[in-house]
C-alpha positions in Angstrom: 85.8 34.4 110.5 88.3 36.4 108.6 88.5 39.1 107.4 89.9 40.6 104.5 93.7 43.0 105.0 92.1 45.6 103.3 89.7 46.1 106.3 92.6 45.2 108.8 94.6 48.1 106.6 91.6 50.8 107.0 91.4 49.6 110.7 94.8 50.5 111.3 94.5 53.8 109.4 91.4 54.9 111.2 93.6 54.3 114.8 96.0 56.2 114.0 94.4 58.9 113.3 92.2 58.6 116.3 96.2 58.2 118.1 97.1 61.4 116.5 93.9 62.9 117.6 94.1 62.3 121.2 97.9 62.9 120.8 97.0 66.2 120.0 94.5 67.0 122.2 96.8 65.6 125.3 99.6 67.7 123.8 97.5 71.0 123.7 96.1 70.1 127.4 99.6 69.6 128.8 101.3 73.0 127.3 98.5 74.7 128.0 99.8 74.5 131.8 102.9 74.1 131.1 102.6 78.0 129.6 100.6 79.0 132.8 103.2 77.5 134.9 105.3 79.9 132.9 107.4 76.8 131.3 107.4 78.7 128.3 109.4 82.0 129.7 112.2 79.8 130.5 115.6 78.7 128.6 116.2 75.5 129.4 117.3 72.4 126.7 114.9 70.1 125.4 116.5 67.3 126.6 116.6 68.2 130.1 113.4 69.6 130.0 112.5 65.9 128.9 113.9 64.6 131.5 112.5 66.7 133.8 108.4 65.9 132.5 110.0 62.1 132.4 111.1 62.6 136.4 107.6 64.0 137.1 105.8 61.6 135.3 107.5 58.8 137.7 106.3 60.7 140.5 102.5 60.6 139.6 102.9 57.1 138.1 104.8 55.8 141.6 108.2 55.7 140.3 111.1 56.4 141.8 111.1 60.2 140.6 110.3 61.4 143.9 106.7 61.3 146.0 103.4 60.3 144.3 101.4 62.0 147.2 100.2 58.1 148.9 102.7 58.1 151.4 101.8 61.5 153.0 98.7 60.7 152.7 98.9 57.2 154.4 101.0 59.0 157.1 98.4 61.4 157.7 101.0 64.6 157.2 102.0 66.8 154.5 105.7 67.2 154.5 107.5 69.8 152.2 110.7 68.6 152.8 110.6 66.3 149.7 109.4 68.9 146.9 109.7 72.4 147.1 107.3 75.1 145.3 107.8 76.0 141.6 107.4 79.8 141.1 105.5 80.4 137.6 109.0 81.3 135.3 111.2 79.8 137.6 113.6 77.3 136.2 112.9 74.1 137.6 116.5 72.8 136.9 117.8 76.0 138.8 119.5 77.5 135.9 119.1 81.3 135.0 117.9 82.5 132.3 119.9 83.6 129.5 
């Protein structure tokens, strides 16, 4: 059965604005602790701050951005030596502030 564009069309336009919805919501959620973290004290340049959430998003994902937690797990240890502690309003790309 087909179906007419004009429902396709109002399909589409109802997704997106469930996309920009969630969008939103995960965009609130995730500077929300970002702030907390005390992300929002620092100076840094969007684009390396970017990179940075891209690097970490590896990491949880399994990427090669660093440790996604399994292998310490597996190995039944919990090194350090891989990631070190942030400090809320540190700069994670170990520049001062300005």
């Amino acid at each position: 059965m087909k179906r007419p564009s004009s429902k396709i069309r109002d399909e589409i336009a109802k997704l997106q604005e469930q996309l920009k919805v969630a969008e939103t919501r995960e965009a609130e959620r995730i500077g929300r602790i970002a702030l907390k973290a005390g992300l929002g004290e620092i100076e840094i340049d969007e684009a390396q701050l970017q990179a940075a959430f891209e690097d970490l998003a590896k990491r949880f994902r399994g990427g090669k951005g660093g440790s996604n937690g399994r292998e310490r797990a597996s190995a039944g240890g919990s090194s350090t030596a891989d990631t070190a502690p942030v400090t809320p309003g540190a700069a994670a790309s170990g520049a001062a502030e300005t």
